[in-house]
Gaussian input, Z-matrix of N, CA and C with variables (Angstrom, degrees):
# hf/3-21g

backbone

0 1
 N
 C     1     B1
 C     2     B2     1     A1
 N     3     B3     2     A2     1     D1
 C     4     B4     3     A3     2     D2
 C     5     B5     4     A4     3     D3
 N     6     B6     5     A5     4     D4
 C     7     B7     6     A6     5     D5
 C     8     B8     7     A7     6     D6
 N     9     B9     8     A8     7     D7
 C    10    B10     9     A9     8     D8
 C    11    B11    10    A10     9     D9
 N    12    B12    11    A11    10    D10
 C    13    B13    12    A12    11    D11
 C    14    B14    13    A13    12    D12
 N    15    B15    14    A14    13    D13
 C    16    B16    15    A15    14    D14
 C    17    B17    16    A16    15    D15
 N    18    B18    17    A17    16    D16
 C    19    B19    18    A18    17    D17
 C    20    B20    19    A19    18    D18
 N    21    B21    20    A20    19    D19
 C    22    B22    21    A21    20    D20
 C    23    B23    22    A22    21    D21
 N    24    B24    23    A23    22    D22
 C    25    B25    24    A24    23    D23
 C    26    B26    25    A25    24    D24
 N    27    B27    26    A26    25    D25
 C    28    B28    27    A27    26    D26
 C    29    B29    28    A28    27    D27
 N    30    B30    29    A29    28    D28
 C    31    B31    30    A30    29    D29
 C    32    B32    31    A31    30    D30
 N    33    B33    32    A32    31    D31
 C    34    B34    33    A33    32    D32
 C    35    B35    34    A34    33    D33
 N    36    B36    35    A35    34    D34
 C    37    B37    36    A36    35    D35
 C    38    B38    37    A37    36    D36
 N    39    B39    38    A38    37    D37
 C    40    B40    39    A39    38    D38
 C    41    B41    40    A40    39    D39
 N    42    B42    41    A41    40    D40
 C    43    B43    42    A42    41    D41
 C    44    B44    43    A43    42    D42
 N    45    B45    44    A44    43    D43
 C    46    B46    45    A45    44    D44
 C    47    B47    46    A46    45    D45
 N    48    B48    47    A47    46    D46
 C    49    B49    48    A48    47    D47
 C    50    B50    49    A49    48    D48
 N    51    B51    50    A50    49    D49
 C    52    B52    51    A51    50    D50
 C    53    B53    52    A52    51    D51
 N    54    B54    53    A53    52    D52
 C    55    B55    54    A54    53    D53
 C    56    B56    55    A55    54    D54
 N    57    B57    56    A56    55    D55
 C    58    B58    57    A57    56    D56
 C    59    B59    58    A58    57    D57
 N    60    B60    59    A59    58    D58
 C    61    B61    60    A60    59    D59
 C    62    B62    61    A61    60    D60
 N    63    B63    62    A62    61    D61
 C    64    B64    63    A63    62    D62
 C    65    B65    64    A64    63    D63
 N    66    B66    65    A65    64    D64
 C    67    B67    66    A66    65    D65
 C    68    B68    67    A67    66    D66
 N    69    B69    68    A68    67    D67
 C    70    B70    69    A69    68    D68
 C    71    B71    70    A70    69    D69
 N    72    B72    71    A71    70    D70
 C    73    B73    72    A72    71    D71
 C    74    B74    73    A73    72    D72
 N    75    B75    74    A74    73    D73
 C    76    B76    75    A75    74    D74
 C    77    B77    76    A76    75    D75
 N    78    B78    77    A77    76    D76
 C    79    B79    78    A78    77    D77
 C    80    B80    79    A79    78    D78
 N    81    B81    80    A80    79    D79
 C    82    B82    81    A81    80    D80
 C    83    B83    82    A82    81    D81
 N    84    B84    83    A83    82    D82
 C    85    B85    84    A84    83    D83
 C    86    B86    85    A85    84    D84
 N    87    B87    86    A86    85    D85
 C    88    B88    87    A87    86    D86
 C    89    B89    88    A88    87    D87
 N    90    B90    89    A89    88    D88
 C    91    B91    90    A90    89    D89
 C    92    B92    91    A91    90    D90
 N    93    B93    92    A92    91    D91
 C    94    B94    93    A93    92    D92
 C    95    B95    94    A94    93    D93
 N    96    B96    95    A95    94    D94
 C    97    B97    96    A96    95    D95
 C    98    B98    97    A97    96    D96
 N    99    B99    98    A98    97    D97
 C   100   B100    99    A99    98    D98
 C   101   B101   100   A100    99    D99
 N   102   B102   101   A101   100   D100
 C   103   B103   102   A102   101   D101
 C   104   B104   103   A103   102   D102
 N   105   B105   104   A104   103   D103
 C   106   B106   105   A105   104   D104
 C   107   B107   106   A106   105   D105
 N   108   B108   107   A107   106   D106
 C   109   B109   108   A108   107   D107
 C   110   B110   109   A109   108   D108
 N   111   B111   110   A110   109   D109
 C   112   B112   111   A111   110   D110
 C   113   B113   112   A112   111   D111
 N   114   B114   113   A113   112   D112
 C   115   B115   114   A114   113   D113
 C   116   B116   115   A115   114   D114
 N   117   B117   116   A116   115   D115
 C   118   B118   117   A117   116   D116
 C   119   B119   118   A118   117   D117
 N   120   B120   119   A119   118   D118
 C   121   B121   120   A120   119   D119
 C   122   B122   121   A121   120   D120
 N   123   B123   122   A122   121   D121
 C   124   B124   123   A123   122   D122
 C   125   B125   124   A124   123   D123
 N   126   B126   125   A125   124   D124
 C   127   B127   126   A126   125   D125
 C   128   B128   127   A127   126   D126
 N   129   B129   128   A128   127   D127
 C   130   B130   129   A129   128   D128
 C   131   B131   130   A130   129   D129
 N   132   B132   131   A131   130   D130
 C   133   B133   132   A132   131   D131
 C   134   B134   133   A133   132   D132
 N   135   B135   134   A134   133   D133
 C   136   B136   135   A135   134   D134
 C   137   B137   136   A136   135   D135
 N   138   B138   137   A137   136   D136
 C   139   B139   138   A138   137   D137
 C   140   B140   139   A139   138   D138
 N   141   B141   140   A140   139   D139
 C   142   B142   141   A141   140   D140
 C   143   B143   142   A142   141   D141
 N   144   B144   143   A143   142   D142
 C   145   B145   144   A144   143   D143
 C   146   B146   145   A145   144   D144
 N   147   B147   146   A146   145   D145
 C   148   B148   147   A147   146   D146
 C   149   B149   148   A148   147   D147
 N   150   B150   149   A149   148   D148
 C   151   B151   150   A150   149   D149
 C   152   B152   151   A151   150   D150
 N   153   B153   152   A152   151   D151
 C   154   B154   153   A153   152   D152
 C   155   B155   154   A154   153   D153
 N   156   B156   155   A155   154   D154
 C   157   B157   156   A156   155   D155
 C   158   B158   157   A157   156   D156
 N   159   B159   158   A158   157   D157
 C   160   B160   159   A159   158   D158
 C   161   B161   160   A160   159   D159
 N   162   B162   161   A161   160   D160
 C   163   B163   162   A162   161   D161
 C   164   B164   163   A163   162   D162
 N   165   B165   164   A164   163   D163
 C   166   B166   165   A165   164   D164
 C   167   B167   166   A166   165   D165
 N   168   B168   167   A167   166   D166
 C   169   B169   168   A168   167   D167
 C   170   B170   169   A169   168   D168
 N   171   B171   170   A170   169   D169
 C   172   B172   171   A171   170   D170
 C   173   B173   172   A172   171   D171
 N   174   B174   173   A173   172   D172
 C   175   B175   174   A174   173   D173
 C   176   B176   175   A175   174   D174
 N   177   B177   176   A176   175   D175
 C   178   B178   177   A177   176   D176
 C   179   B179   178   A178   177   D177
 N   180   B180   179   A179   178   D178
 C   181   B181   180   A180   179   D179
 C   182   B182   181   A181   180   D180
 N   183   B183   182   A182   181   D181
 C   184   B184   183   A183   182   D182
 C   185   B185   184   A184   183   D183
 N   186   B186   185   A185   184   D184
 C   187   B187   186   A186   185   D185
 C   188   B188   187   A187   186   D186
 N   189   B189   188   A188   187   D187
 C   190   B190   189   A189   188   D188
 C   191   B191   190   A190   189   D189
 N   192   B192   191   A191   190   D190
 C   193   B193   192   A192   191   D191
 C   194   B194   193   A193   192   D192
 N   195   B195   194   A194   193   D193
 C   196   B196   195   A195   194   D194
 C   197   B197   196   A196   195   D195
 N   198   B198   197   A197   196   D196
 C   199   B199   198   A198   197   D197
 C   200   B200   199   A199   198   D198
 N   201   B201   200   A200   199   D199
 C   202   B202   201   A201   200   D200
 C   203   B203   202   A202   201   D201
 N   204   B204   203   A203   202   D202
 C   205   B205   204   A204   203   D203
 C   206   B206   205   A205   204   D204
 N   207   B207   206   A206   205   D205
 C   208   B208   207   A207   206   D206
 C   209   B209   208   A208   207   D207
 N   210   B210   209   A209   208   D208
 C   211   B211   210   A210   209   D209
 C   212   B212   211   A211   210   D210
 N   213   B213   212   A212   211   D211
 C   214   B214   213   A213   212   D212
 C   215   B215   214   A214   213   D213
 N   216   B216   215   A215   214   D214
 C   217   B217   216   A216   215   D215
 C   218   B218   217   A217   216   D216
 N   219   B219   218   A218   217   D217
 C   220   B220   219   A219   218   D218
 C   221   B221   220   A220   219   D219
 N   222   B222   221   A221   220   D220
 C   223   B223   222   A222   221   D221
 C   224   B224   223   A223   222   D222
 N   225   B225   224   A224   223   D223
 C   226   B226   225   A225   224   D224
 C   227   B227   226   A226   225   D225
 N   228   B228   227   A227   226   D226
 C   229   B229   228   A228   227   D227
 C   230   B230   229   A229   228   D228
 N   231   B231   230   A230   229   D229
 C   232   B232   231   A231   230   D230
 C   233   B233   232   A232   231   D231
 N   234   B234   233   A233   232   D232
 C   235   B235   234   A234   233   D233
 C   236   B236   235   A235   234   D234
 N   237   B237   236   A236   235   D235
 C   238   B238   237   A237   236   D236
 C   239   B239   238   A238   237   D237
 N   240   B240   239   A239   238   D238
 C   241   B241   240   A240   239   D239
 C   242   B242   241   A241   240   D240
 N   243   B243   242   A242   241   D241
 C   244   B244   243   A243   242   D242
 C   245   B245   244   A244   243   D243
 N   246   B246   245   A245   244   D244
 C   247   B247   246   A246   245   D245
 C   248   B248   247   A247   246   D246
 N   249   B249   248   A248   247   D247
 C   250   B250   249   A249   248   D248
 C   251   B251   250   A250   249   D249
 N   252   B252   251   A251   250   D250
 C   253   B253   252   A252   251   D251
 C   254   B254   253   A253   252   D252
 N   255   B255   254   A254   253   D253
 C   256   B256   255   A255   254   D254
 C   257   B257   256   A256   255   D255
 N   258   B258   257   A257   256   D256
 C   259   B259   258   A258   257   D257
 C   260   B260   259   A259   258   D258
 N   261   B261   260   A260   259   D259
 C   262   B262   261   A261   260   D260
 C   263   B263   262   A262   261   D261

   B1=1.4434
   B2=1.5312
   B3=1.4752
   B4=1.8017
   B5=1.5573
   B6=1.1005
   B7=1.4119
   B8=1.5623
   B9=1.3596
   B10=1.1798
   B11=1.9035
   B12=1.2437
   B13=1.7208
   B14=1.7623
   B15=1.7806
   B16=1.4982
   B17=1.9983
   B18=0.7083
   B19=1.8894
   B20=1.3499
   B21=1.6985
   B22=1.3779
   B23=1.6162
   B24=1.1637
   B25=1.7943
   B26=1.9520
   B27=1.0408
   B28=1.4152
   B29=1.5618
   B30=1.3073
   B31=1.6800
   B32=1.5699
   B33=0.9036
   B34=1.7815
   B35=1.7271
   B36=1.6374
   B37=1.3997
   B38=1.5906
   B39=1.2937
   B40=1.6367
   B41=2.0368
   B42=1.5589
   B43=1.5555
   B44=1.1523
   B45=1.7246
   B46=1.8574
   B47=1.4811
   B48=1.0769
   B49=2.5826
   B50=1.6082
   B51=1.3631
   B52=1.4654
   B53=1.4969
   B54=1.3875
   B55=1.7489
   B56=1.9928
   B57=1.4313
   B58=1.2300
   B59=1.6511
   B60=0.8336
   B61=2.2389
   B62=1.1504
   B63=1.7452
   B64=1.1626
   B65=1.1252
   B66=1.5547
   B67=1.6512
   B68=1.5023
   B69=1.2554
   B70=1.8312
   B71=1.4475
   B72=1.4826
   B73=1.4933
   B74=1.7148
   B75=1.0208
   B76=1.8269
   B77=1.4398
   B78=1.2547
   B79=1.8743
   B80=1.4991
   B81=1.8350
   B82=1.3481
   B83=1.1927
   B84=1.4630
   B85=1.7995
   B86=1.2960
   B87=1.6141
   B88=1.1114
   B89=1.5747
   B90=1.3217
   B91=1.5994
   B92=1.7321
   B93=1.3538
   B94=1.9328
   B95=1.4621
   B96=1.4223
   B97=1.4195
   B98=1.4607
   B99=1.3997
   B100=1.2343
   B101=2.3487
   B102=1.1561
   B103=1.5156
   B104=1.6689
   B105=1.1974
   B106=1.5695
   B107=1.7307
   B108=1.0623
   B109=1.5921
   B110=1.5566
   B111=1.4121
   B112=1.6922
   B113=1.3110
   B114=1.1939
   B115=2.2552
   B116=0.8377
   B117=1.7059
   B118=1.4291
   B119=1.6113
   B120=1.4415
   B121=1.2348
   B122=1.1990
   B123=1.2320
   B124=1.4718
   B125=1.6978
   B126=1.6678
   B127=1.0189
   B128=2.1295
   B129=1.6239
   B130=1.5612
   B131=1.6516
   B132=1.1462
   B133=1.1560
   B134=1.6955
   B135=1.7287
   B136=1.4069
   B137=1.8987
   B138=1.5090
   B139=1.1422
   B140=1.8339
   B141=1.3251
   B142=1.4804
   B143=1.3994
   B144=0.9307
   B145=1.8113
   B146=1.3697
   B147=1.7346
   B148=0.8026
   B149=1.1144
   B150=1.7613
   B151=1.6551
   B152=1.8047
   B153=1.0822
   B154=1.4383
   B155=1.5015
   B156=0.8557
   B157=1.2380
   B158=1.7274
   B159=1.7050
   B160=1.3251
   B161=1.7169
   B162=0.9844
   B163=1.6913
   B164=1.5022
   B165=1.4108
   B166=1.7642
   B167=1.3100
   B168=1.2528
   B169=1.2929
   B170=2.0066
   B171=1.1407
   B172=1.8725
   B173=1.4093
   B174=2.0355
   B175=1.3919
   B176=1.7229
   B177=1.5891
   B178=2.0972
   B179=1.6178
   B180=1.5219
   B181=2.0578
   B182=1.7199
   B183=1.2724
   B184=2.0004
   B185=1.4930
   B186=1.2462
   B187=2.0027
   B188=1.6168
   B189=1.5191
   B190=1.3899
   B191=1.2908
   B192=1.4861
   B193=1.4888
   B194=1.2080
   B195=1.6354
   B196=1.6075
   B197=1.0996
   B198=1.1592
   B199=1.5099
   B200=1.8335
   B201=1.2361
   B202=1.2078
   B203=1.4192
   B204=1.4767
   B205=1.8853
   B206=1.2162
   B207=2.0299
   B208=1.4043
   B209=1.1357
   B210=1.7227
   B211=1.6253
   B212=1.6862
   B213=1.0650
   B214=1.5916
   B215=1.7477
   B216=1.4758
   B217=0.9489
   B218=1.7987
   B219=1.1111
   B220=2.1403
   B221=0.9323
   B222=1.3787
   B223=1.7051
   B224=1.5161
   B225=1.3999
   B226=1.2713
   B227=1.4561
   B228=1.2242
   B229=1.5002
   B230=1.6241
   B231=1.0002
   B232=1.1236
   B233=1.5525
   B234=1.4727
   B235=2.1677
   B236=0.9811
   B237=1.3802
   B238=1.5863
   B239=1.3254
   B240=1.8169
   B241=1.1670
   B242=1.5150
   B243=1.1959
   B244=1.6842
   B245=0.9555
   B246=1.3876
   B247=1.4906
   B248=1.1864
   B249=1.0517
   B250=1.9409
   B251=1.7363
   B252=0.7781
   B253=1.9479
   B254=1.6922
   B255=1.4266
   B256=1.9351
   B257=1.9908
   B258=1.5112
   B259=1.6651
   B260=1.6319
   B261=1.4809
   B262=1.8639
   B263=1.3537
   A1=109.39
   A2=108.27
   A3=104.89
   A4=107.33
   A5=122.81
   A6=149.29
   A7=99.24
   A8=150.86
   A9=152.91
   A10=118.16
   A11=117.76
   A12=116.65
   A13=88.58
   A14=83.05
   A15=106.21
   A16=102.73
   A17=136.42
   A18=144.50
   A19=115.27
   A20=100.94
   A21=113.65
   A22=103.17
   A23=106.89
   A24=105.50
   A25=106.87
   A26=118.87
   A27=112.13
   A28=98.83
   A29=109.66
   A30=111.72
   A31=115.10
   A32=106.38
   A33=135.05
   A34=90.77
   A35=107.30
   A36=103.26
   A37=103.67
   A38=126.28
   A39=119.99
   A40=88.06
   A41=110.65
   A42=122.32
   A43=130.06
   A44=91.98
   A45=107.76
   A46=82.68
   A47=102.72
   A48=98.24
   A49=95.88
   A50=134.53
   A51=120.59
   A52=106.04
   A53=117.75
   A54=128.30
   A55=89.22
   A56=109.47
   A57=103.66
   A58=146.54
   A59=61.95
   A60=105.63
   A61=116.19
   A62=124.67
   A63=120.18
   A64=104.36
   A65=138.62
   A66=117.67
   A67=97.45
   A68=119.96
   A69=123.00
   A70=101.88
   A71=105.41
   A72=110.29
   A73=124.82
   A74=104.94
   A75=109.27
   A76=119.71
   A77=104.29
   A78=122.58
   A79=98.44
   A80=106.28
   A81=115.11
   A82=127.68
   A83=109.31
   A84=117.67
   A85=104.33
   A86=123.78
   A87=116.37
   A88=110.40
   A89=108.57
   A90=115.49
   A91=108.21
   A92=110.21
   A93=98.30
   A94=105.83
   A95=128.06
   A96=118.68
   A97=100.31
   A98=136.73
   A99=141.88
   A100=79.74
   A101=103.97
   A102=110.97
   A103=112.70
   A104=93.32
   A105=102.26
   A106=117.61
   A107=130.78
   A108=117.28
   A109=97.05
   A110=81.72
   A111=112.20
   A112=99.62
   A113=94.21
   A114=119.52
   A115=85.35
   A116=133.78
   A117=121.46
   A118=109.37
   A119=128.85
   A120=119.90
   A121=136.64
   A122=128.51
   A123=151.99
   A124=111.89
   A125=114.35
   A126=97.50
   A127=98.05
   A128=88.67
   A129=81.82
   A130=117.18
   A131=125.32
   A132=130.50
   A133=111.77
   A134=101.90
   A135=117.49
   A136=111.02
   A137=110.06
   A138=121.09
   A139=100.90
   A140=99.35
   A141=113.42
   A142=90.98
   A143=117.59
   A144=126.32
   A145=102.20
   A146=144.30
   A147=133.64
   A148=124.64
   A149=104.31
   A150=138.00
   A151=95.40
   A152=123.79
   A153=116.21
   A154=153.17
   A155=150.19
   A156=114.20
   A157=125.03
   A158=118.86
   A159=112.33
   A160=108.04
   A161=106.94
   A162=106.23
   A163=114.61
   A164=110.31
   A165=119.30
   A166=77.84
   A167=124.55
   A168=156.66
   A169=107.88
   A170=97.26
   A171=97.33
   A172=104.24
   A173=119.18
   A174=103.82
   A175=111.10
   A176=91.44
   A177=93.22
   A178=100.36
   A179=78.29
   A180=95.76
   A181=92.09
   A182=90.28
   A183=126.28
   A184=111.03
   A185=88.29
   A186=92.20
   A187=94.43
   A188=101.86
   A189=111.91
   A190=102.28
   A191=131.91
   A192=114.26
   A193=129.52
   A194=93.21
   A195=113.14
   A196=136.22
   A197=144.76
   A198=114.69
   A199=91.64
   A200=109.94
   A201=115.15
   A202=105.17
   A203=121.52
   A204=112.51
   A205=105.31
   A206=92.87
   A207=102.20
   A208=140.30
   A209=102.05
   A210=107.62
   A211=99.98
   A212=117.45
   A213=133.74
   A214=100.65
   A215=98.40
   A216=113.45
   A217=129.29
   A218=85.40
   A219=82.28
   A220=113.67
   A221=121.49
   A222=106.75
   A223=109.93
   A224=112.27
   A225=104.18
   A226=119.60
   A227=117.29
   A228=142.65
   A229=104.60
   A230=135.01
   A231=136.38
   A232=131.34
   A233=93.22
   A234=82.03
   A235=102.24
   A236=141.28
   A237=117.77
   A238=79.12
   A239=164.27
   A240=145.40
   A241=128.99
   A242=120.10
   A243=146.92
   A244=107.10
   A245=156.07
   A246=153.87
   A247=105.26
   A248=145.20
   A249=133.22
   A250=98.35
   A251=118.78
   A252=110.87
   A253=75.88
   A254=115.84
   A255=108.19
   A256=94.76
   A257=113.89
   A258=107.84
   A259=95.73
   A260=110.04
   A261=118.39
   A262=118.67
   D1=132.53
   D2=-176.42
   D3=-58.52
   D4=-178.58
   D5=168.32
   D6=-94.68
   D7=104.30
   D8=72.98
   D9=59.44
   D10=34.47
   D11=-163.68
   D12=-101.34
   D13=121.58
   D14=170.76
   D15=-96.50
   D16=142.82
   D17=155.71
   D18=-128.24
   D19=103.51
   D20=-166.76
   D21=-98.37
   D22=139.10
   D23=177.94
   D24=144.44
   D25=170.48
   D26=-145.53
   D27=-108.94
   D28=15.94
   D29=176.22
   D30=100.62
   D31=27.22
   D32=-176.73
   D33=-67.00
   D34=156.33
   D35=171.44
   D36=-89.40
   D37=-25.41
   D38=177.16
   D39=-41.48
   D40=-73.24
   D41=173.92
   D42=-1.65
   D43=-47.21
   D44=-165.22
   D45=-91.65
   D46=-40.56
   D47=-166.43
   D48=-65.27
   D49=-14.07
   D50=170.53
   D51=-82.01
   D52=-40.62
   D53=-161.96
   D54=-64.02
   D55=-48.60
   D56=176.46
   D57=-67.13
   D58=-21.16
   D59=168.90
   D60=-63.99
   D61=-58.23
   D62=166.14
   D63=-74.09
   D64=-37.70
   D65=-151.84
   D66=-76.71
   D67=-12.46
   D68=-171.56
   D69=-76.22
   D70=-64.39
   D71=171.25
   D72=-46.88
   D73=-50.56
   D74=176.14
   D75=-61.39
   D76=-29.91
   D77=-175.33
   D78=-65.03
   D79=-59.47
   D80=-172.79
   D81=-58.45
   D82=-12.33
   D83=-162.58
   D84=-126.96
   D85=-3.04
   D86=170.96
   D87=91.22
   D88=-7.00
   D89=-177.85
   D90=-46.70
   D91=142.37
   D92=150.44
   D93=-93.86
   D94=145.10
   D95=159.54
   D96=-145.27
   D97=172.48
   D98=-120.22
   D99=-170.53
   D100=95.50
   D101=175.15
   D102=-99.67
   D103=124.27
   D104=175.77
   D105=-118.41
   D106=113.56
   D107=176.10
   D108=-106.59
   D109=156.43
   D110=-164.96
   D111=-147.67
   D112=113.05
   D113=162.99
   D114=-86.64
   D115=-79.61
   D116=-121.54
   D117=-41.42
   D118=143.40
   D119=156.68
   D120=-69.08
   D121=-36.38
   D122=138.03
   D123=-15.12
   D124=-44.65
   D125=-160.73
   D126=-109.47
   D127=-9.62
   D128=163.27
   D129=-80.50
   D130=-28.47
   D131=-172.16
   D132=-58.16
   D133=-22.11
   D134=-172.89
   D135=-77.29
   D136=2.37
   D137=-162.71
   D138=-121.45
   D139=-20.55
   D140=170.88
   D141=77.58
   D142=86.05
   D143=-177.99
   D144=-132.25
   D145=142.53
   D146=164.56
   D147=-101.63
   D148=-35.74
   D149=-154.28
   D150=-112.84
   D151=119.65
   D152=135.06
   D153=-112.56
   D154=151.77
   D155=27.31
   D156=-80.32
   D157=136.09
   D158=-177.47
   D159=-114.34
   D160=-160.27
   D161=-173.70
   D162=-173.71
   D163=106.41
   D164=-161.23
   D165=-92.73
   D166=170.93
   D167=-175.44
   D168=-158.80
   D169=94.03
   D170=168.60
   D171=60.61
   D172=18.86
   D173=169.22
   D174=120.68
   D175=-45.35
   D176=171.69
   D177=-104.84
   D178=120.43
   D179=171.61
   D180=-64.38
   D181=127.68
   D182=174.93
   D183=-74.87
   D184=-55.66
   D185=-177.19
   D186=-148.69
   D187=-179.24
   D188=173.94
   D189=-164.76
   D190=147.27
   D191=179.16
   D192=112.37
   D193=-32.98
   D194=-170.32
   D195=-158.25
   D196=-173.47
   D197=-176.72
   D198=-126.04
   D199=139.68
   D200=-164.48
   D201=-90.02
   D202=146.86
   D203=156.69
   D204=-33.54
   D205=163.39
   D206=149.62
   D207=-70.52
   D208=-12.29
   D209=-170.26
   D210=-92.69
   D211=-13.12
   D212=170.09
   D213=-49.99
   D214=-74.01
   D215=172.62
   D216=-41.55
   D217=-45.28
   D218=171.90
   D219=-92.78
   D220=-1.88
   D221=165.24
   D222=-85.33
   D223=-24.98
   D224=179.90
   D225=-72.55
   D226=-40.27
   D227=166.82
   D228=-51.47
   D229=-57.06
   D230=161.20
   D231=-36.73
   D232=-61.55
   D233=168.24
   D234=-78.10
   D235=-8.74
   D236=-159.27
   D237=-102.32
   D238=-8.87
   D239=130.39
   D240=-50.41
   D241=-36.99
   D242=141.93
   D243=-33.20
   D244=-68.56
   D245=162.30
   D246=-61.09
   D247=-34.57
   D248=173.67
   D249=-77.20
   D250=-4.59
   D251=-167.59
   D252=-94.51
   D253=-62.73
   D254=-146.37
   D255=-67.43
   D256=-7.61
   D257=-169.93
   D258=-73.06
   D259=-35.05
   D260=-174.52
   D261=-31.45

């Protein structure tokens, strides 16, 4: 089952350096994840985000504000694959 990656923010290049961030990290590790970007404001606001660029993962916004490492990034990617393996 993919990983669930929301990228909230209005198409900013910080935006695009997160969208690229995970797809680098997931490629490298073999992850599946499932990327969605979202401008609308309306529908980030629905995530309670203030700052972007942010980054949901399976539903809980990860960061917001900033663009996180990569190693940020695979740890997060990691339990949230870690908890879908023990649901199997």
């Amino acid at each position: 089952m993919d990983i669930d990656i929301k990228i909230l923010g209005p198409g900013c290049k910080k935006c695009l350096e997160v969208c690229d961030i995970v797809r680098m990290v997931a490629k490298e590790h073999g992850l599946p994840v499932q990327i969605e970007k979202i401008g609308n404001t309306d529908r980030i606001a629905e995530f309670g985000v203030l700052l972007t660029p942010a980054l949901v993962i399976d539903g809980d916004v990860k960061c917001s504000g900033r663009v996180p490492s990569p190693a940020e990034v695979l740890t997060w990617l990691k339990k949230t694959g870690g908890r879908e393996d023990r649901s199997n």
